[in-house]
C-alpha atoms as an extended CHARMM CRD file, in Angstrom:
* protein
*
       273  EXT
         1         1  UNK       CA            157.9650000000       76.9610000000       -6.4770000000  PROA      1               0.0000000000
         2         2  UNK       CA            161.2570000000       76.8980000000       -5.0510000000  PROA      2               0.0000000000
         3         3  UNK       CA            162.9050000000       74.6920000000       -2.3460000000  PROA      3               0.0000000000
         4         4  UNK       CA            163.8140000000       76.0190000000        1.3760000000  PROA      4               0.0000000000
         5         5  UNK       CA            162.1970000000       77.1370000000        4.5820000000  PROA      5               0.0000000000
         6         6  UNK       CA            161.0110000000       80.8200000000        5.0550000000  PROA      6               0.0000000000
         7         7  UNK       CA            159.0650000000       83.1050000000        7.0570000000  PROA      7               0.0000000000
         8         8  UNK       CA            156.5800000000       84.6680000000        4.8870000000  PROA      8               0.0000000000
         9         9  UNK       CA            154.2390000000       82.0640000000        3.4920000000  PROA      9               0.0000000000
        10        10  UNK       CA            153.1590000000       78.8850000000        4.6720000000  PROA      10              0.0000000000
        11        11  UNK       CA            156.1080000000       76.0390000000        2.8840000000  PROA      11              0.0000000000
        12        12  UNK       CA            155.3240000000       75.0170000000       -0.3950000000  PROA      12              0.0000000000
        13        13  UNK       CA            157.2640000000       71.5960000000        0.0130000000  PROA      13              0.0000000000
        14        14  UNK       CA            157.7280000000       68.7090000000        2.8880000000  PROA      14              0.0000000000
        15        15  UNK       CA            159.9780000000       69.6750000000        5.8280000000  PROA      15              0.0000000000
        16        16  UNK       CA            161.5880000000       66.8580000000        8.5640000000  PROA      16              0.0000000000
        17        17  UNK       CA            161.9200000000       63.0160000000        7.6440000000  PROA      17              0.0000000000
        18        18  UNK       CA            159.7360000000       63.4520000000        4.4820000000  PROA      18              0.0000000000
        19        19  UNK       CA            162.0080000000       65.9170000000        2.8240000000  PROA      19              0.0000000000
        20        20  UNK       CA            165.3700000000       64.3230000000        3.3970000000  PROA      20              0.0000000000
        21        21  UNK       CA            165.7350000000       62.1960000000        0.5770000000  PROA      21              0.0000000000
        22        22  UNK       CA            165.1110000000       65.2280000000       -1.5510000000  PROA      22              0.0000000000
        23        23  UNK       CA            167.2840000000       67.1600000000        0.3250000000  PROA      23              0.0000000000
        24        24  UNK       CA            169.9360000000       64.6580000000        0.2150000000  PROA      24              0.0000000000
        25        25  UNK       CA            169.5160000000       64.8660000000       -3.7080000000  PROA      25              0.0000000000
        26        26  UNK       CA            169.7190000000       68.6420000000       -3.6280000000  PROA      26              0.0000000000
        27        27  UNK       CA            173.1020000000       68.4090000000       -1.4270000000  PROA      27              0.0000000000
        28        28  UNK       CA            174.4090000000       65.7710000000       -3.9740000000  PROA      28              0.0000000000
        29        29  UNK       CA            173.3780000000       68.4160000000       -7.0710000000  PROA      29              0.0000000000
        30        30  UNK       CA            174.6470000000       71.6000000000       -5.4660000000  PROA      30              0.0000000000
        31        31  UNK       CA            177.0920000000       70.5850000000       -2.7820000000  PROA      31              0.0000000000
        32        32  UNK       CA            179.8650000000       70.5260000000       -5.0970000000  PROA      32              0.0000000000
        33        33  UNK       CA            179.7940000000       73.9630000000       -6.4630000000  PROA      33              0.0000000000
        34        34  UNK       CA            178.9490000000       75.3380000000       -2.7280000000  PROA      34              0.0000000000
        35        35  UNK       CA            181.9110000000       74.2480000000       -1.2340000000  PROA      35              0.0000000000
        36        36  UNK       CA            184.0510000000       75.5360000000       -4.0960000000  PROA      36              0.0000000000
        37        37  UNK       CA            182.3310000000       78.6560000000       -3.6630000000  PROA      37              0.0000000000
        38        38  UNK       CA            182.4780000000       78.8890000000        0.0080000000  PROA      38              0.0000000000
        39        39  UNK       CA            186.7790000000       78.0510000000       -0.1750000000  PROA      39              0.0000000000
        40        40  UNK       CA            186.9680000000       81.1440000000       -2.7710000000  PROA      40              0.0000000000
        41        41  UNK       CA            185.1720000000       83.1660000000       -0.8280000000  PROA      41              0.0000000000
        42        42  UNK       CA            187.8800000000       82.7650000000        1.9260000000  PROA      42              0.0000000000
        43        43  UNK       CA            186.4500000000       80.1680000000        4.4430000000  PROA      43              0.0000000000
        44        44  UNK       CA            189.0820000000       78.7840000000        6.4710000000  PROA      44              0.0000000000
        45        45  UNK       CA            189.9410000000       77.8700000000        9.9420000000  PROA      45              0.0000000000
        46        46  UNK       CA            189.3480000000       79.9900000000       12.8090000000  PROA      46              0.0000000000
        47        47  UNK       CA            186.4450000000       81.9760000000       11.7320000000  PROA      47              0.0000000000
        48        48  UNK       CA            183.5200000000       82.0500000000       13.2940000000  PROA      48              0.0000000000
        49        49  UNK       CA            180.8110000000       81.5300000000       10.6910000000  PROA      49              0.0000000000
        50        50  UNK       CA            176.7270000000       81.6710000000       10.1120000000  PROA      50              0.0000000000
        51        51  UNK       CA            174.5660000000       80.0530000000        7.9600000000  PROA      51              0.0000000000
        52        52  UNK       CA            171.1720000000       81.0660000000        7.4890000000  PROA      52              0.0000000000
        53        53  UNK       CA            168.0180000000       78.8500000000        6.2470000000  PROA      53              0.0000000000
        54        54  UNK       CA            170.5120000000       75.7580000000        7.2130000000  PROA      54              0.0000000000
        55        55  UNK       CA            167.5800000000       72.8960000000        5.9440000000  PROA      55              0.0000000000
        56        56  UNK       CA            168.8460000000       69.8340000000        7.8280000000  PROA      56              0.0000000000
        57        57  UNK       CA            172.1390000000       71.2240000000        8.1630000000  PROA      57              0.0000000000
        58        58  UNK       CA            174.3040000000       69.5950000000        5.4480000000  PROA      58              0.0000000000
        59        59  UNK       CA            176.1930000000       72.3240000000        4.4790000000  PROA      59              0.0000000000
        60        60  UNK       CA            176.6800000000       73.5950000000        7.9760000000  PROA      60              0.0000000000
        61        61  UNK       CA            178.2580000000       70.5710000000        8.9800000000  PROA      61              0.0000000000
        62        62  UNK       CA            180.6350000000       70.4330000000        6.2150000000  PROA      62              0.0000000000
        63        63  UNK       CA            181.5880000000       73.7060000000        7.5780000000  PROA      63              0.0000000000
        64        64  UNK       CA            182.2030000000       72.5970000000       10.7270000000  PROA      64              0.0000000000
        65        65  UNK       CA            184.3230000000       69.3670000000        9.7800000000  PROA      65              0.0000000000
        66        66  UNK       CA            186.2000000000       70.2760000000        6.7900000000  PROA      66              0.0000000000
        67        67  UNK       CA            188.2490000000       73.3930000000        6.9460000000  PROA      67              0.0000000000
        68        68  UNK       CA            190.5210000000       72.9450000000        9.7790000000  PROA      68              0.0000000000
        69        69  UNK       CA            190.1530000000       73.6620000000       13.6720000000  PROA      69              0.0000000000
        70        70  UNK       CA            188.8610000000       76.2360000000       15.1020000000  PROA      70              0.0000000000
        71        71  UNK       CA            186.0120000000       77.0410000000       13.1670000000  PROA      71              0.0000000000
        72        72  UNK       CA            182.5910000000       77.4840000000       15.1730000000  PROA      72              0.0000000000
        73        73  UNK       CA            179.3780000000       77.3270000000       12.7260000000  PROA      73              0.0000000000
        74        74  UNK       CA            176.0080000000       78.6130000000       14.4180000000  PROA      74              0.0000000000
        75        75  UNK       CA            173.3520000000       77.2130000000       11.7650000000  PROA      75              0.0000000000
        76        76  UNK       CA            169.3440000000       78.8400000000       12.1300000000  PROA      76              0.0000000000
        77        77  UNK       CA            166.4080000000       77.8560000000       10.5290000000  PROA      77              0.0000000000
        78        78  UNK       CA            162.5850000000       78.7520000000       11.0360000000  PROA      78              0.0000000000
        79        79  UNK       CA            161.8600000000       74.5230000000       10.8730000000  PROA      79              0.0000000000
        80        80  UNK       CA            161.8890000000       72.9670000000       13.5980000000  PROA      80              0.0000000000
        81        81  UNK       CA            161.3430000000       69.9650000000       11.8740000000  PROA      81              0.0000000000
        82        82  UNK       CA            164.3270000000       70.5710000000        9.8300000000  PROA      82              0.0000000000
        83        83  UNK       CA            166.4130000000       71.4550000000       12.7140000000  PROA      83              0.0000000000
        84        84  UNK       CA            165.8540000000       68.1600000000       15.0360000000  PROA      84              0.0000000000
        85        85  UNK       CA            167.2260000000       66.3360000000       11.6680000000  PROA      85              0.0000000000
        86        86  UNK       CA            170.2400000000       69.0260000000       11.5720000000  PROA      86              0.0000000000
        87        87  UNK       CA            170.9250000000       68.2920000000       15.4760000000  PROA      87              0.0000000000
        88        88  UNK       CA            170.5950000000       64.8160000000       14.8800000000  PROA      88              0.0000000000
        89        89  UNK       CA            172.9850000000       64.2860000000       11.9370000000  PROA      89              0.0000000000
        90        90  UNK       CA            175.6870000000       66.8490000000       13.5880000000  PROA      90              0.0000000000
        91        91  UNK       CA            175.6010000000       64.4800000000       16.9050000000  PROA      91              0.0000000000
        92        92  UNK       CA            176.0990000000       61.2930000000       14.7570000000  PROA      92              0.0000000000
        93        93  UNK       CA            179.2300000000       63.2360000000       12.8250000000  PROA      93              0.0000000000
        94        94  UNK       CA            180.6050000000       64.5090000000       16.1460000000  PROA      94              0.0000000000
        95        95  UNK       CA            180.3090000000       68.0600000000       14.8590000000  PROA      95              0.0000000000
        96        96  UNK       CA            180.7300000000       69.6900000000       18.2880000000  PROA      96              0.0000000000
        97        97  UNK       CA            181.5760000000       73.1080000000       17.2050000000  PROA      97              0.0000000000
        98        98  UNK       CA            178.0960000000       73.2480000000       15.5140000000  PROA      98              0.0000000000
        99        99  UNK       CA            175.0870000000       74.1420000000       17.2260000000  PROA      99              0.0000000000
       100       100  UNK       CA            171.2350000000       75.0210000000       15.6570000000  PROA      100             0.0000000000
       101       101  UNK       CA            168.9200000000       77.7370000000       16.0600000000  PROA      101             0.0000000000
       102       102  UNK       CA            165.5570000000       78.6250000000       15.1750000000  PROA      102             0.0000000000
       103       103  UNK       CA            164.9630000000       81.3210000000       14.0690000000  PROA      103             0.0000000000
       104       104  UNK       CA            163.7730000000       83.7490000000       10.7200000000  PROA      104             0.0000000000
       105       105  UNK       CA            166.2500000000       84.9940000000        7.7630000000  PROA      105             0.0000000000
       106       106  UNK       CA            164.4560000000       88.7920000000        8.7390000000  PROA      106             0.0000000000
       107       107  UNK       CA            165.3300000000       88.1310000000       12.3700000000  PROA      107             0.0000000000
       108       108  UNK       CA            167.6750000000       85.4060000000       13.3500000000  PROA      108             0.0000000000
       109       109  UNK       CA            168.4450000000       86.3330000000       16.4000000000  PROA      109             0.0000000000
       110       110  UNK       CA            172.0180000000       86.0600000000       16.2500000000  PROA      110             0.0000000000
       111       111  UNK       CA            174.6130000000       88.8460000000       17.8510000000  PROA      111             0.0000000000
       112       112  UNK       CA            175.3840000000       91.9610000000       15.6640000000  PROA      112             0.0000000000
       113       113  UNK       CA            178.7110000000       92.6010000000       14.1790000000  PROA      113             0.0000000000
       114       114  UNK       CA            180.1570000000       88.7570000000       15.4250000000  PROA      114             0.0000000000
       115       115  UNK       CA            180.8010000000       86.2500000000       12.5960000000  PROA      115             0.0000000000
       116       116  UNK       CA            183.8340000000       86.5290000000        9.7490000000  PROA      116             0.0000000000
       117       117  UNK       CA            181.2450000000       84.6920000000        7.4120000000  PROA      117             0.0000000000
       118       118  UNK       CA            177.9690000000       84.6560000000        7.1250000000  PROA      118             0.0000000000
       119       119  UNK       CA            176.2290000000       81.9200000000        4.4690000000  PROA      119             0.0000000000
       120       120  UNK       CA            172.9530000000       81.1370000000        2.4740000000  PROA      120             0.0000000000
       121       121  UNK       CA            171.9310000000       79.0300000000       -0.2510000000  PROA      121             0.0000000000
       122       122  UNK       CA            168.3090000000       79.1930000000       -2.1380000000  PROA      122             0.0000000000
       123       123  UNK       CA            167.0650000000       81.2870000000        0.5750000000  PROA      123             0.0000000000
       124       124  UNK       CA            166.2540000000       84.4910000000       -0.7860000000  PROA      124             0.0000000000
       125       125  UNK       CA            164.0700000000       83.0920000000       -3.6680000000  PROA      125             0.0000000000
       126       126  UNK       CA            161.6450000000       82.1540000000       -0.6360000000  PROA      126             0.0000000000
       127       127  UNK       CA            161.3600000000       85.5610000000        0.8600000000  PROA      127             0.0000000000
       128       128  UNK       CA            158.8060000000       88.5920000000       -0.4100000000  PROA      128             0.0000000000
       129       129  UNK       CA            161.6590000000       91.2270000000        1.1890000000  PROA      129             0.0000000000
       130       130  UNK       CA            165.6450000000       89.6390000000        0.2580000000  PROA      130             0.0000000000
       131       131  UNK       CA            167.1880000000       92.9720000000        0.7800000000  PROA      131             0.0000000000
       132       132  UNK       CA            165.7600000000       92.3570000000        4.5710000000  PROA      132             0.0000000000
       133       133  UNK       CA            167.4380000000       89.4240000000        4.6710000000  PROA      133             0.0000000000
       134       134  UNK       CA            170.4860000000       90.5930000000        3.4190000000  PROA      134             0.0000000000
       135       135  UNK       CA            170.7070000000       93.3170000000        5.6680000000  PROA      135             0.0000000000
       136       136  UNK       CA            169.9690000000       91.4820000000        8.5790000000  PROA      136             0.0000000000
       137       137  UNK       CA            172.9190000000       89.0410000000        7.4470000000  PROA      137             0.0000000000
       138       138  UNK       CA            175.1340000000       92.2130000000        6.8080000000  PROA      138             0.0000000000
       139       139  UNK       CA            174.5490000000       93.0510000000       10.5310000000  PROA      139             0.0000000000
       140       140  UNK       CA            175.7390000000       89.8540000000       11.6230000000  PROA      140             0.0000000000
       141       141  UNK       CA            179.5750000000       90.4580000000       10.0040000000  PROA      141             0.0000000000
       142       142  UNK       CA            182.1030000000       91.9500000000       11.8770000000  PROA      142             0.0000000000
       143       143  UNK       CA            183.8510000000       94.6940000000        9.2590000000  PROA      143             0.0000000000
       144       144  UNK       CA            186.1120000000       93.0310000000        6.9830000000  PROA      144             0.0000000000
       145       145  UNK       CA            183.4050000000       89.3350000000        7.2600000000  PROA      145             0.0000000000
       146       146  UNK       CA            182.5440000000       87.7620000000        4.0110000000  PROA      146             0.0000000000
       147       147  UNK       CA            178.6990000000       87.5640000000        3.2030000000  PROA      147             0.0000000000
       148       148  UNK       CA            178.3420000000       84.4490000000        0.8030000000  PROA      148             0.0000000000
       149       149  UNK       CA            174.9120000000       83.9720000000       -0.9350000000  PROA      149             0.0000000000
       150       150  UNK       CA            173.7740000000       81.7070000000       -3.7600000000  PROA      150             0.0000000000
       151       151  UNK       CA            170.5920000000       81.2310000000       -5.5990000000  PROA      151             0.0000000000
       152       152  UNK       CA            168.3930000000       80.0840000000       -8.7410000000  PROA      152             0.0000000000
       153       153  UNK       CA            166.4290000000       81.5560000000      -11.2440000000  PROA      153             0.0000000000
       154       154  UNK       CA            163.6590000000       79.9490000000      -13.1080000000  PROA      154             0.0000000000
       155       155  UNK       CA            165.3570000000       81.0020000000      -16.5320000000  PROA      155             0.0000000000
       156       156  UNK       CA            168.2930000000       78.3980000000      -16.0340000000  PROA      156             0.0000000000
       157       157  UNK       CA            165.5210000000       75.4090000000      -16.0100000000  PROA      157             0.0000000000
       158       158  UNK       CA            164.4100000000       73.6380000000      -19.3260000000  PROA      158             0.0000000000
       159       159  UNK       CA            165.7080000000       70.6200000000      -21.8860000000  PROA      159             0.0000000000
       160       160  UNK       CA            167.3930000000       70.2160000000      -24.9900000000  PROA      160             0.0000000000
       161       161  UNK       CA            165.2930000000       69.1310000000      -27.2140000000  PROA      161             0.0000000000
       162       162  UNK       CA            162.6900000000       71.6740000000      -25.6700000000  PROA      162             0.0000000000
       163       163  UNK       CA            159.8350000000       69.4090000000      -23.6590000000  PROA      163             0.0000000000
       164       164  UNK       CA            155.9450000000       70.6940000000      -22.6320000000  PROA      164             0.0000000000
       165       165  UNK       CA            156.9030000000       68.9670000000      -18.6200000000  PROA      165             0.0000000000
       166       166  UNK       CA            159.5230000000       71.5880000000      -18.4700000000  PROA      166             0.0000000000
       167       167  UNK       CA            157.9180000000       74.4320000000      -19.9540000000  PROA      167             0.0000000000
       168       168  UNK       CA            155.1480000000       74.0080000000      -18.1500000000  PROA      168             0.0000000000
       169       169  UNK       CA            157.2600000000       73.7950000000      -15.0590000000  PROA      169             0.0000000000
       170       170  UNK       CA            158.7110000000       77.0270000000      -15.1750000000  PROA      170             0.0000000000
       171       171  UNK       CA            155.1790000000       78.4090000000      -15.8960000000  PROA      171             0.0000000000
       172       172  UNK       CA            153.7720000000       76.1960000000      -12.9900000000  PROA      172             0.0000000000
       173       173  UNK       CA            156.5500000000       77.4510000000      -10.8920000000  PROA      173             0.0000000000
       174       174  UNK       CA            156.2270000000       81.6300000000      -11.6740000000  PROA      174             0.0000000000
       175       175  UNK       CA            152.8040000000       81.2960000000      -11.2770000000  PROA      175             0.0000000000
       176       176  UNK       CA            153.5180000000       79.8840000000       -7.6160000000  PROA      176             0.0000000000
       177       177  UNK       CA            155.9520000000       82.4250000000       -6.6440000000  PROA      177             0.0000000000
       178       178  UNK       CA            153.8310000000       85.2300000000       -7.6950000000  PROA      178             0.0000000000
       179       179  UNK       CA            151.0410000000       84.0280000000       -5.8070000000  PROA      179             0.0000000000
       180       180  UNK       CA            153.0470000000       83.7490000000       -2.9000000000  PROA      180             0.0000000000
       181       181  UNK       CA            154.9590000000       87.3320000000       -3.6090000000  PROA      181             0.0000000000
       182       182  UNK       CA            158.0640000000       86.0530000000       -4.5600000000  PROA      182             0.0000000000
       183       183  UNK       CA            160.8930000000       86.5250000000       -7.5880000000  PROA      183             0.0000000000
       184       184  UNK       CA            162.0420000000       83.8610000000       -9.8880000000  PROA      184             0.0000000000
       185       185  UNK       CA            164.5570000000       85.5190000000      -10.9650000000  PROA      185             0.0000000000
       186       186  UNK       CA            166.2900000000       86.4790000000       -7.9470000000  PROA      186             0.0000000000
       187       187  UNK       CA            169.2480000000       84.8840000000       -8.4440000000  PROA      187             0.0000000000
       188       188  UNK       CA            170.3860000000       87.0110000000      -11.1490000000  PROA      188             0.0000000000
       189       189  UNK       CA            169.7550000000       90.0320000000       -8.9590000000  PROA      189             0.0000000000
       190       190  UNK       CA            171.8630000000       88.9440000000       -6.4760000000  PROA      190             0.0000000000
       191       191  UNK       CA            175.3630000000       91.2070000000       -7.5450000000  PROA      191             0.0000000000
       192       192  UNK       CA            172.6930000000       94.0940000000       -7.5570000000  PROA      192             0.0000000000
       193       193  UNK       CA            171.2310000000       93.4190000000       -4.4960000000  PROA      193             0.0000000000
       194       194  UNK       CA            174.7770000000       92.8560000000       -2.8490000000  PROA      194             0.0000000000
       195       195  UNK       CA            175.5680000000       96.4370000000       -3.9010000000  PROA      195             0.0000000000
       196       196  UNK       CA            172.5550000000       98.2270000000       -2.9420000000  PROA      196             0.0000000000
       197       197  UNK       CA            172.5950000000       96.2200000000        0.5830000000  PROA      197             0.0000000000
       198       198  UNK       CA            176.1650000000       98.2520000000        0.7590000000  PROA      198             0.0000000000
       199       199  UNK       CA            179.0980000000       95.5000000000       -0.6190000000  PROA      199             0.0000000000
       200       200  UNK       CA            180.5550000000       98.2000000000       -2.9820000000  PROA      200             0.0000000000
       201       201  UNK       CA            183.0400000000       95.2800000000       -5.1400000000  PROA      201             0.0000000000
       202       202  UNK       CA            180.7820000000       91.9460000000       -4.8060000000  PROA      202             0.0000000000
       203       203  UNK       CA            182.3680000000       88.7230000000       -6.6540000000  PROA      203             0.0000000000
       204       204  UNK       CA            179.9610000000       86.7320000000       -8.8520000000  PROA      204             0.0000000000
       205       205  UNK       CA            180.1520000000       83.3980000000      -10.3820000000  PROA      205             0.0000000000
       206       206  UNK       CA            177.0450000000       81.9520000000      -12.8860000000  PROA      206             0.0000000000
       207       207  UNK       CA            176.8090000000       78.1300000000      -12.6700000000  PROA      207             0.0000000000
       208       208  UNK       CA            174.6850000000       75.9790000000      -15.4370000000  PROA      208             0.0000000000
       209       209  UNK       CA            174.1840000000       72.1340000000      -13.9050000000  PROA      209             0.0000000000
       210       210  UNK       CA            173.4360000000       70.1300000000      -16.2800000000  PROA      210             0.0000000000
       211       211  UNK       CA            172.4430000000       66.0140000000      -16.6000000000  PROA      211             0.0000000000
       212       212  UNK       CA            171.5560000000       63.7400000000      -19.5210000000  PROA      212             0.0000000000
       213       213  UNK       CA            171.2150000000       60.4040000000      -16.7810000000  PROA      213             0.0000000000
       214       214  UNK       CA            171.0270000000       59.3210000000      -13.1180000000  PROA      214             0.0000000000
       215       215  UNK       CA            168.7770000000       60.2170000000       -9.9060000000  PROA      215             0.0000000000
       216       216  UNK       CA            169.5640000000       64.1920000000      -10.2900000000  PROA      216             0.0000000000
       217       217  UNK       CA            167.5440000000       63.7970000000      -13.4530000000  PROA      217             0.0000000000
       218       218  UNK       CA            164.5410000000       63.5730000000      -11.2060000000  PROA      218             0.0000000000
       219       219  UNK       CA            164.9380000000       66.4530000000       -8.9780000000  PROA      219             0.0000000000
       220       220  UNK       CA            162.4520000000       68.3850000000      -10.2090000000  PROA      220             0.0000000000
       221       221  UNK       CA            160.0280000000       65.6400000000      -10.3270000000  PROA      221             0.0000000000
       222       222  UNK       CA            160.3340000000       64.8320000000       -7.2220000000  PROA      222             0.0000000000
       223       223  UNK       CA            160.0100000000       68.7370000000       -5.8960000000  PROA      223             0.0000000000
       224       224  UNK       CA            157.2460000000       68.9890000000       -8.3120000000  PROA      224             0.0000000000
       225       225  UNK       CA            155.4890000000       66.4040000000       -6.5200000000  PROA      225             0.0000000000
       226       226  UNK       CA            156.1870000000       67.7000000000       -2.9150000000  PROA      226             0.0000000000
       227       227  UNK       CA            154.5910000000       70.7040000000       -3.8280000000  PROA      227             0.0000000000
       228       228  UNK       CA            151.4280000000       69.5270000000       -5.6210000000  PROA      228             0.0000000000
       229       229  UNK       CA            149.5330000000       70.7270000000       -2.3990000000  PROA      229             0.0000000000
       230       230  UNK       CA            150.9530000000       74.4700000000       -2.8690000000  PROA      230             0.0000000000
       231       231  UNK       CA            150.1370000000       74.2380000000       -6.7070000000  PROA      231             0.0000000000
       232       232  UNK       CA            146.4100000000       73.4600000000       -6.5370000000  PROA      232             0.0000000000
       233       233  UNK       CA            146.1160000000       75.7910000000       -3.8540000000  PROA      233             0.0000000000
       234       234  UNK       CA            147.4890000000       78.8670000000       -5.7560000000  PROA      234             0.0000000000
       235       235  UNK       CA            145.2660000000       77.1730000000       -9.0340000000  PROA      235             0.0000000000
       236       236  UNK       CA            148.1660000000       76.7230000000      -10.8420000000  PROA      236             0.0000000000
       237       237  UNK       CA            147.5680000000       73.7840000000      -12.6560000000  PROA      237             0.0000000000
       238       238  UNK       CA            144.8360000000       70.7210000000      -11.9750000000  PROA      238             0.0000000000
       239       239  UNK       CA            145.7930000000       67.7810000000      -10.0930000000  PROA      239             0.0000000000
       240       240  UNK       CA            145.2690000000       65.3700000000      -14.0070000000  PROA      240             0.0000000000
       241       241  UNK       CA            148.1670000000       67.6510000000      -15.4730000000  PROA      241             0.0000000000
       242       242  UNK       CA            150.6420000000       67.5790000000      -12.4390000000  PROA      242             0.0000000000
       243       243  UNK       CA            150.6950000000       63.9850000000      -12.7440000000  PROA      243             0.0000000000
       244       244  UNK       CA            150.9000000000       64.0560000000      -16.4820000000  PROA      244             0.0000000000
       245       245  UNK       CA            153.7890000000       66.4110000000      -16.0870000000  PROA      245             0.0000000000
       246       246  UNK       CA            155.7940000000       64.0140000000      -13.7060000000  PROA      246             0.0000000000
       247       247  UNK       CA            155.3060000000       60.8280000000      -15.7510000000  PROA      247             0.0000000000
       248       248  UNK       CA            156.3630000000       62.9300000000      -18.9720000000  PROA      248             0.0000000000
       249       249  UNK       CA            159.6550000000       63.7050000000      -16.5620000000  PROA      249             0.0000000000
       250       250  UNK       CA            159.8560000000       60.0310000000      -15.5110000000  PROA      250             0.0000000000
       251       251  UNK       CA            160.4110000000       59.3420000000      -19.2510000000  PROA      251             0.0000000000
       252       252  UNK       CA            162.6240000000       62.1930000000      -19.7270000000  PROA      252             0.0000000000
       253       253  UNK       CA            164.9260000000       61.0020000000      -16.7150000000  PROA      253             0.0000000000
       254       254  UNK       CA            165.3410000000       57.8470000000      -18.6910000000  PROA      254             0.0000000000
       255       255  UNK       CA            166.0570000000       59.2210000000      -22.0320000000  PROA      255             0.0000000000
       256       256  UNK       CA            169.5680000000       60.2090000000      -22.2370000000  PROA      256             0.0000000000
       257       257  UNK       CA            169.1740000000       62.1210000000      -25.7000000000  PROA      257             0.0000000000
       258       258  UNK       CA            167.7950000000       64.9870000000      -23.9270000000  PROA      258             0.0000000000
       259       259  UNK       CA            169.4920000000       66.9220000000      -21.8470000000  PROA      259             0.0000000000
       260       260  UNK       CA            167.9500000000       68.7460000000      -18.7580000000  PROA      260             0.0000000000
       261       261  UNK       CA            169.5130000000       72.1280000000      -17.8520000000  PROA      261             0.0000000000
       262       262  UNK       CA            169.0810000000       71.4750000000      -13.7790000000  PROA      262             0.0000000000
       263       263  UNK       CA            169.1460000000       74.9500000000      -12.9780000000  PROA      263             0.0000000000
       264       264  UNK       CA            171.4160000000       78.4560000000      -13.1750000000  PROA      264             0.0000000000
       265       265  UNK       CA            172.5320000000       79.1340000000      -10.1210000000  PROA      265             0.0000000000
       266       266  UNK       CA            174.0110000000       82.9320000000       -9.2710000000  PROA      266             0.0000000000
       267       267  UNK       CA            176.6160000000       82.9690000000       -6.3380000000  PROA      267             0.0000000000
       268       268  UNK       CA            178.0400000000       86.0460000000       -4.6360000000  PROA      268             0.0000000000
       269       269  UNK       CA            180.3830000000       86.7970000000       -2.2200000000  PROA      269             0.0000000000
       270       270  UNK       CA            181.5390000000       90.2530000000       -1.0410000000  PROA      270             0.0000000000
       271       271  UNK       CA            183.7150000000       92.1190000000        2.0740000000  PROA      271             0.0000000000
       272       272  UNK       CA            181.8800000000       94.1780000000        4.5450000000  PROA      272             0.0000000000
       273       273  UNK       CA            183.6400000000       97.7890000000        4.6640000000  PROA      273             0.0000000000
């Protein structure tokens, strides 16, 4: 039960104006660490960069306006709903070395062999075929370009003291992804994946987010709730427990003895040879 756009199975959460305000709180959660992750990698001015499975762009346009002049982002996304938001929000920043495509992680559509970066975040958990993606995405880098991925595994989600609304979660949530032919845990395969997609010396970093208070303590309620639709359809749970579940995590948002362990998120970044 994961949280992006892909090509394989019909979406599992809300896309344009409905999904912002969950998007916004997943930019808020993650943003931080991305950036960090995307300077280390060696983002800087100049380059020519990609981002694939850009959502409504937030990352993208960071990208566009923070490191410097010169840089030229070219964002894609198979949502057209997600993309007029993207467009939108670039024109009110004055991002005009950004521009959106549509467009599939498998095929994006974008020239071979023509970015120094290429970029994605909780995309592969959302595909039945990553290495695909990755190799499209490797074909994209000129030799020498930096491929940057980062993603979640199920593993990294639960609460201390342990609660049923995020067990069942997790269980909710593989049941999902199986149904729909995709890992949980793919964001611990990532280094291997890297190296078997050709990066011979990938770079990894393991982050733990973690809140006892505030509105990121409801994340997963709220994505639990967008994808109610998805869950009853794969028969996942029963429409009496998924609201059970979110007014347990309602409580637990408010409760700032326990802790909630947000998620474990894998990054990787590696040189094409």
């Amino acid at each position: 039960m994961q949280h992006g756009h892909y090509p394989d199975k019909p979406y599992a959460l809300a896309t344009g104006e409905k999904a912002v305000s969950r998007l916004d709180l997943l930019e808020r959660i993650f943003g931080p660490a991305t950036r960090h992750l995307l300077s280390a990698a060696g983002l800087c001015s100049g380059m020519r960069v990609a981002e694939i499975g850009c959502g409504i762009g937030l990352t993208a346009r960071w990208m566009s306006t923070q490191v410097g002049p010169g840089v030229s982002v070219t964002a894609v996304d198979s949502s057209p709903e997600q993309l007029q938001i993207a467009e939108k929000n670039a024109a009110d920043a004055g991002a005009t070395n950004l521009s959106f495509r549509e467009g599939n992680a498998y095929e994006t559509g974008l020239p071979r062999d023509s970015f120094d970066l290429v970029y994605s975040r909780f995309l592969l958990c959302h595909l039945t075929d990553p290495a695909k993606a990755l190799a499209e995405m490797s074909s994209l880098l000129k030799p020498g370009g930096i491929l940057v991925c980062e993603d979640h595994d199920d593993g990294g989600i639960f609460t201390e003291p342990p609660t049923h609304a995020y067990k069942r979660l997790v269980e909710i949530s593989a049941a999902v992804n199986h149904s729909h032919g995709l890992d949980s845990y793919v964001g611990l395969k990532l280094p291997r994946l890297f190296r078997e997609t050709g990066f011979t010396q990938p770079e990894t970093k393991v982050n733990q987010i973690a809140v006892l208070r505030g509105k990121e303590k409801r994340f997963w309620e709220l994505t639990l709730r967008e994808a109610a639709s998805a869950i009853l359809a794969a028969h996942a749970s029963t429409s009496e427990e998924l609201d059970a579940i979110c007014e347990e995590m309602r409580k637990i948002a408010q409760d700032e003895s326990i802790l909630l362990m947000l998620a474990r998120v894998t990054q990787v970044w590696a040189r094409k040879s």
